[in-house]
Every structure is written in C-alpha cells, then in structure tokens.
C-alpha positions in Angstrom: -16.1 -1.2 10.6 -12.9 -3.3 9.4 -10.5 -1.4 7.2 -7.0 -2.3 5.4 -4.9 0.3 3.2 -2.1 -0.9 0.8 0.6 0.2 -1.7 0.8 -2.2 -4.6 3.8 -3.0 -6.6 6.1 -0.2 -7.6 4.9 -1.1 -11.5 2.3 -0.3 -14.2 1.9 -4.2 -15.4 -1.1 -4.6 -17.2 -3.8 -6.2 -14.9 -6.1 -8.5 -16.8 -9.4 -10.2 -15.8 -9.0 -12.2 -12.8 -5.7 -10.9 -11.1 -5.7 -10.8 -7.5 -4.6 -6.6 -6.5 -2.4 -6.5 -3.4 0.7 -5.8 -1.9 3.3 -8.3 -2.2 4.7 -11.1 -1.7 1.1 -12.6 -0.8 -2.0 -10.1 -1.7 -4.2 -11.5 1.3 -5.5 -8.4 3.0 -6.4 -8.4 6.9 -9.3 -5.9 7.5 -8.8 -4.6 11.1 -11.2 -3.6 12.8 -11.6 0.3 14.0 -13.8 2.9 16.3 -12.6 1.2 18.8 -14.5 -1.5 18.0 -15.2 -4.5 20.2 -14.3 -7.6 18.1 -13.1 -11.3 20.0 -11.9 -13.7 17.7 -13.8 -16.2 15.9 -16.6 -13.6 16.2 -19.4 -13.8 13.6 -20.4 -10.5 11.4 -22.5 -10.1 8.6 -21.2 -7.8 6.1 -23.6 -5.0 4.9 -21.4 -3.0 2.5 -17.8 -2.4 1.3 -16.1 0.5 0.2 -13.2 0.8 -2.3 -10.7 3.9 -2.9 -7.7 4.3 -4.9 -5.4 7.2 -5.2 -5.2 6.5 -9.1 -7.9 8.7 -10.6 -7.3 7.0 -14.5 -8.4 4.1 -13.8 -10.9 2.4 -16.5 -12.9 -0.1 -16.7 -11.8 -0.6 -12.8 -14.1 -3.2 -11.6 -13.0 -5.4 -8.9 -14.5 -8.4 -7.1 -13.6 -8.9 -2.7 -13.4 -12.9 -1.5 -13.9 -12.6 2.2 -12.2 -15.8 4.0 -13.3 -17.2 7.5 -9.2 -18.3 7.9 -6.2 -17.4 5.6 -6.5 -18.6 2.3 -3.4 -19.9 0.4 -1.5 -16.4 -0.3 -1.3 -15.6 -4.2 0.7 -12.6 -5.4 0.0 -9.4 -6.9 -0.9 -9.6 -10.6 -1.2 -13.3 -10.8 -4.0 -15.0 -11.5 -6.4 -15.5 -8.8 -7.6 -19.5 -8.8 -10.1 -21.2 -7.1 -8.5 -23.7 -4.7 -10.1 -27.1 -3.3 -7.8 -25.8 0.1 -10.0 -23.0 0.1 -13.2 -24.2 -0.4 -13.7 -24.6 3.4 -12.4 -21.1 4.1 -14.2 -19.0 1.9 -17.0 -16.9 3.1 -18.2 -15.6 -0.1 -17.3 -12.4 -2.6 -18.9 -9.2 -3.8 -18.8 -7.1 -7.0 -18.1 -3.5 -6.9 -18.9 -1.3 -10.0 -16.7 0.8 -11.7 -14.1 2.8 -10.1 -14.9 6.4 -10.5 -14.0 10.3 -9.5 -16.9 11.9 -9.9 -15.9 15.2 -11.2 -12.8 17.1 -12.2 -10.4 17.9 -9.8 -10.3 14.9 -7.4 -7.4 13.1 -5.7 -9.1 9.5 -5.7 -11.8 7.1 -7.4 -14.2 5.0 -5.6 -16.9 2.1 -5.6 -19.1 1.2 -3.3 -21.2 -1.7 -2.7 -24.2 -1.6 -0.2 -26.1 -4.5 -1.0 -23.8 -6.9 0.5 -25.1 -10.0 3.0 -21.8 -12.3 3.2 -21.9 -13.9 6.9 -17.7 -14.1 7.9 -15.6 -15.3 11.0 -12.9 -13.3 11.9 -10.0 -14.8 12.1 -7.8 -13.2 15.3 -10.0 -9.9 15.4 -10.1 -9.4 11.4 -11.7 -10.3 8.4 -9.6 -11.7 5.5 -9.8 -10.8 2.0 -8.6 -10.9 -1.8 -9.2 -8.1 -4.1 -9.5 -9.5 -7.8 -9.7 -7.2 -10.7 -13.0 -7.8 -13.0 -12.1 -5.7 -15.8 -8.5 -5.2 -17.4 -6.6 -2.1 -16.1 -3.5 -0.1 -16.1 -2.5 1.0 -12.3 -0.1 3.6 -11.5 3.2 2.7 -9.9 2.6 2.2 -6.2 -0.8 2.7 -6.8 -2.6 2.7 -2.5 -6.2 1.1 -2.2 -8.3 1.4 1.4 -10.8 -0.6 1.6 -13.6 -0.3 3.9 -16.1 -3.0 5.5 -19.7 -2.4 7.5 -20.3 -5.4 8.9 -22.8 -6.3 12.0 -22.0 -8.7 14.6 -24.5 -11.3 14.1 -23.1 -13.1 17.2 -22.4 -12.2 20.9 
C-alpha cells in the first residue's frame, strides 16, 4: 500500500479539463509506502487499484485521471494545464480513470472514487511511486481543499 495526502492551494479557481490537482509549487505527488511495508528502490509493483478522497463533499462532476511515473516527471503546478512531455515519455508508467467523486449519503465529511480494475506495472523511484492527479471534468474546489490518495499495488519483483 503507497499513500500521499495534500492540501491544495488556499483558492477556489475554477479547475477545467485537464489541470493537474496538487499542492504547490510542483503538483508531483510521492506515494510512500506504509504497513510497514518492505519496499527497496527501483522495486517493481503492479498496481491493482487506487483510491481517492477529498474533504470537499460539493464536488461535481469530480472526475480525475492518476499518471504514475517510474522517475520524476517535469513538475507542473496546481491548476495549470497538465501537457504531455517528450521528457516524459520515458518516465511514464501509465494512468487510470476514477469515476465520479461522491458522498454517498447525507451527512458525510468526505467524497470518494475508487478504481479496482487497475493493471499499470511502476518502478519506484527511492521507495515510492510518483504521480499526477489531473482533473477529467471541470470543478470548483474548496479553499485548501486535502486529497489522500491510496495505492494497492503487488510487488511483481523480488
């Protein structure tokens, strides 16, 4: 299991299709890995599923695409667009779509997505994954809106 949590921007800037959600200066998020979890770097995994929460419960039309990276990809901020990079191309280990952020009821704190038909092989870099969280549908977030993101992955390497 990797995991990362961040706070985004203290704003409520219109995200559009395609902007890359993160903290700034540079929204590449580092997915450590947790359970006490054995991981060596340059490790191979294969991830299974990923998990997205967010502590804004109004978001709509909240869809989001991941791009996991094998090493760091070039760093673009919150809110701007997020562009495919011929620097990249070597780096990138693939993406995933998650659905629509939900709540699932009244009364909740959070919304959430989930995505459990994932098979995206990765390389940690150090002892985490890399990744960029790109919004798919045009949202309003709250002012230091927090995301965790959670990924299964199985070591597919020893």
């Amino acid at each position: 299991v990797f995991t990362a949590t961040f706070t985004r921007p203290s704003n409520t800037t219109t995200y559009t299709i395609g902007d890359v959600v993160g903290p700034n200066p540079a929204a590449v998020l580092t997915l450590a890995p947790t359970q006490g979890d054995d991981v060596i770097a340059g490790q191979s995994y294969l991830i299974k599923s990923i998990r997205l929460v967010t502590d804004n419960t109004t978001v709509t039309l909240g869809t989001f695409k991941v791009y996991f990276y094998n090493s760091a990809p070039t760093a673009i901020a919150d809110n701007a667009a997020f562009t495919i990079l011929w620097a990249d191309n070597s780096k990138k280990a693939g993406y995933s779509l998650l659905g629509i952020v939900a709540i699932e009821g009244s009364g909740g704190d959070s919304a959430e997505s989930f995505n459990t038909d994932v098979n995206i092989p990765v390389r940690t870099q150090e002892t985490n994954i890399l990744a960029v969280l790109v919004a798919e549908g045009a949202y309003v977030p709250a002012a230091n809106q927090r995301f965790y993101i959670e990924v299964i992955a199985h070591q597919i390497d020893r």
